[in-house]
N, C-alpha and C positions, 0 to 999 in steps of 0.2 A: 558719381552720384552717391549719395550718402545713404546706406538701411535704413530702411526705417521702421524694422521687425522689432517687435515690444520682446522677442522672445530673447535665451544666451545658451548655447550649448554651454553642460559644465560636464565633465569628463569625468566620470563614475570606474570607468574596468579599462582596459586597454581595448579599444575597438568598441568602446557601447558610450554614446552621449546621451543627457537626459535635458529635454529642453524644456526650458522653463520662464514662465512671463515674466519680467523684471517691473512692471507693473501691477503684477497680483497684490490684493489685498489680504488674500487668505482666503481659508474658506470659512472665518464666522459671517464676513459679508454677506456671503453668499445664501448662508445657511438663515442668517434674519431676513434673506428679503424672499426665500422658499416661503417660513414663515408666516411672514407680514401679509404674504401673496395672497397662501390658501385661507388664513384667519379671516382676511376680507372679503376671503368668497365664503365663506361661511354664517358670515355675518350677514351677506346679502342674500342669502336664501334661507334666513330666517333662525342661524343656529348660532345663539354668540356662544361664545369660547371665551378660556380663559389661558393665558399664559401660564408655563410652566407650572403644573397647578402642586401646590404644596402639601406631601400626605398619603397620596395615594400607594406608593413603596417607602420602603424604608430608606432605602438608598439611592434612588434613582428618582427625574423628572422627568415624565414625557414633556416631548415642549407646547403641545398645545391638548385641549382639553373643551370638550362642547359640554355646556351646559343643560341641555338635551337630548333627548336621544335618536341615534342617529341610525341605527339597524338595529330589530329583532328586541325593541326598548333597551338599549345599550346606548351609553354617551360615548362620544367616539375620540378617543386619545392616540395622537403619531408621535413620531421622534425622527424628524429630520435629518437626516445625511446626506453629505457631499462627500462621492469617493473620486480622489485626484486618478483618473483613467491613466496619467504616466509615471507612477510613483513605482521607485524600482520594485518595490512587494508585489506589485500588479503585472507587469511587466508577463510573465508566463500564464495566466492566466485570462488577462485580457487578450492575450494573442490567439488564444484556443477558440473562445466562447464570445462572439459579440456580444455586453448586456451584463457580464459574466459578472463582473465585479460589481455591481449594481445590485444584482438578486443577491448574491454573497454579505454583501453589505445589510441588505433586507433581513435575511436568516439570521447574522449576529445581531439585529437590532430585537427582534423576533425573541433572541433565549434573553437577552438581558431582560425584558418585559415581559416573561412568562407568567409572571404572578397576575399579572393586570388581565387575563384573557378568560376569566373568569365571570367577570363584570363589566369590561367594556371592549368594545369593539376595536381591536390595537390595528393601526394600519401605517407597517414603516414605512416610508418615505426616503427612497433613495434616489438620487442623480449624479452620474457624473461627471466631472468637470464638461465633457464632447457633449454632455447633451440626454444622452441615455437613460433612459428609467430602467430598474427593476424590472420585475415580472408582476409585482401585485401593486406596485405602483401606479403604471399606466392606467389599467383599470378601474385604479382608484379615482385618478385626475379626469377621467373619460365622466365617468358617473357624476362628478361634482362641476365637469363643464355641463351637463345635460344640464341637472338642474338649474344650473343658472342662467342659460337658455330657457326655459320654461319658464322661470319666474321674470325674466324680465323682456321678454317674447323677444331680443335679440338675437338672433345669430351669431354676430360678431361676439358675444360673450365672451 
């Protein structure tokens, strides 16, 4: 009988395989349809946004941007991350701390956007590849599932 696992071990150290999808697209896939997802939830509880909004640092785009405000009169701007859970960098750390690499991800996305937490409400967005959020992500998607339960009196939301 033939595999039929999408995955290939590739042999990184003597004794350590690192397996990986031979179907992966990458993670920008991944990271526009995080994206695509929460913009459309956004939009549907009444908050458009704007992509990668042009201006607000010097050097840096968050990727999404509400044109109203979203907590404490703040427009509310994230910056999206996918962190790969088997990437050998990860490897010691993800093994420690379930999650681990997820909030890590959160706190560098966090200093890079330091400036922006003056005037808007920064909330990064992390997941990784397994599925995992953050610490201040969960929370986040928690609150923006309510609402959109609320406004649209479905559950299934």
């Amino acid at each position: 009988m033939e595999d039929q696992s999408h995955t290939e071990g590739v042999r990184t150290q003597p004794g350590r395989t690192r397996f990986t999808c031979i179907k992966n697209a990458g993670r920008f896939p991944r990271h526009s349809a995080i994206n695509s997802i929460l913009k459309r939830s956004l939009t549907r509880i009444g908050l458009p946004s704007v992509l990668e909004s042009i201006g607000l640092t010097k050097d840096r785009r968050p990727d999404v941007l509400t044109l109203n405000p979203w907590y404490r009169s703040r427009s509310l701007a994230w910056d999206a991350t996918v962190v790969d859970t088997f990437a050998e960098s990860h490897y010691i750390v993800s093994a420690a701390i379930p999650g681990s690499v997820a909030t890590y991800a959160e706190t560098d996305t966090c200093r890079k956007y330091n400036d922006l937490l003056d005037n808007y409400y920064f909330q990064p967005v992390a997941i990784k590849t397994t599925g995992v959020y953050g610490k201040s992500t969960a929370p986040f998607l928690s609150c923006l599932a309510k609402k959109l339960v609320y406004i649209s009196g479905d559950p299934r939301e």
